[in-house]
C-alpha positions, 0 to 999 in steps of 0.5 A: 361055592367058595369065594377065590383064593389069593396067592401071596408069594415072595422070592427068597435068596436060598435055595429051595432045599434049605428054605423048606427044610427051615420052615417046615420045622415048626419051632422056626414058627415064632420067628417069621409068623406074627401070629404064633410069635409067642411061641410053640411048643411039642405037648403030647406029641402035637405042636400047640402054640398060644396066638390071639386066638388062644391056644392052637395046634399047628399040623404039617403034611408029612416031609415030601420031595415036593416043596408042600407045607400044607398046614392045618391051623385048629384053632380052639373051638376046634375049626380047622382051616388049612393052609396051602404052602409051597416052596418053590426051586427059582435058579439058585433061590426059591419062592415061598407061596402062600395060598389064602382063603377067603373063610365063610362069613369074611368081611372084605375088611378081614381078608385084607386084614389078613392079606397084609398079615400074610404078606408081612410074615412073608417078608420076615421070613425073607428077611430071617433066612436071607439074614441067616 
C-alpha cells in the first residue's frame, strides 16, 4: 500500500489561463524549480535537462482545458516518478498544487528533504510570475 501523499500549494496573483500556460512550457523550468535549474533543453524531440540526478527527460501531459500538468520525471537508471500538477482558477488569481509522493524506501528524513524543495519551487514560481 503506498504511504499518503502530501499536497503543497501556493496562491498566485494571476489568473489561472496565463499561469498554466507559463508553466507548462518546460524551457520556463529553470527559472522556478531548483532541480533543473541548469537547465533543458529539446534533444531528439524530448525534453532532457541535467539535475543532481544526471540527465533526466521531463514529459508533460498534453495541454488540457483543465489545469493538469501531470509530469513524468525519468531519471537516468531510467525510474520514472510522476508528478501531479494542477493550476487551479481562485477569483482573479489561481492556485498551483503540487502533489507529492512519499517513494518506496524514503527516509522520513527525505521527504522532508523534498517537501521543503517542493515548497521552495512554489515560492520562486510565485515570486517569478507575480514579478512578471
Amino acid at each position: 500500500m503506498s504511504s499518503p501523499s502530501r499536497h503543497l500549494s501556493v496562491q498566485i496573483d494571476r489568473p489561472a489561463a496565463e499561469v498554466y500556460s507559463w508553466v507548462r512550457d518546460p524551457a520556463n523550468l529553470p527559472a522556478w524549480a531548483a532541480g533543473l535549474a541548469a537547465g533543458i533543453r529539446r534533444e531528439r524531440g524530448e525534453w532532457v535537462a541535467d539535475s543532481p540526478m544526471g540527465r533526466v527527460l521531463v514529459r508533460f501531459v498534453p495541454v488540457n482545458e483543465y489545469g493538469v500538468l501531470d509530469h513524468d520525471v525519468v531519471l537516468p537508471d531510467g525510474t520514472t516518478t510522476t508528478n501531479p500538477l494542477r493550476v487551479l482558477a481562485d477569483g482573479p488569481g489561481s492556485e498551483v498544487v503540487f502533489t507529492l509522493r512519499r517513494a518506496a524506501g524514503t527516509t522520513d528524513e527525505q521527504l522532508a528533504a523534498d517537501t521543503a524543495a517542493v515548497a521552495a519551487d512554489l515560492a520562486t514560481l510565485k515570486r517569478v510570475l507575480e514579478a512578471g
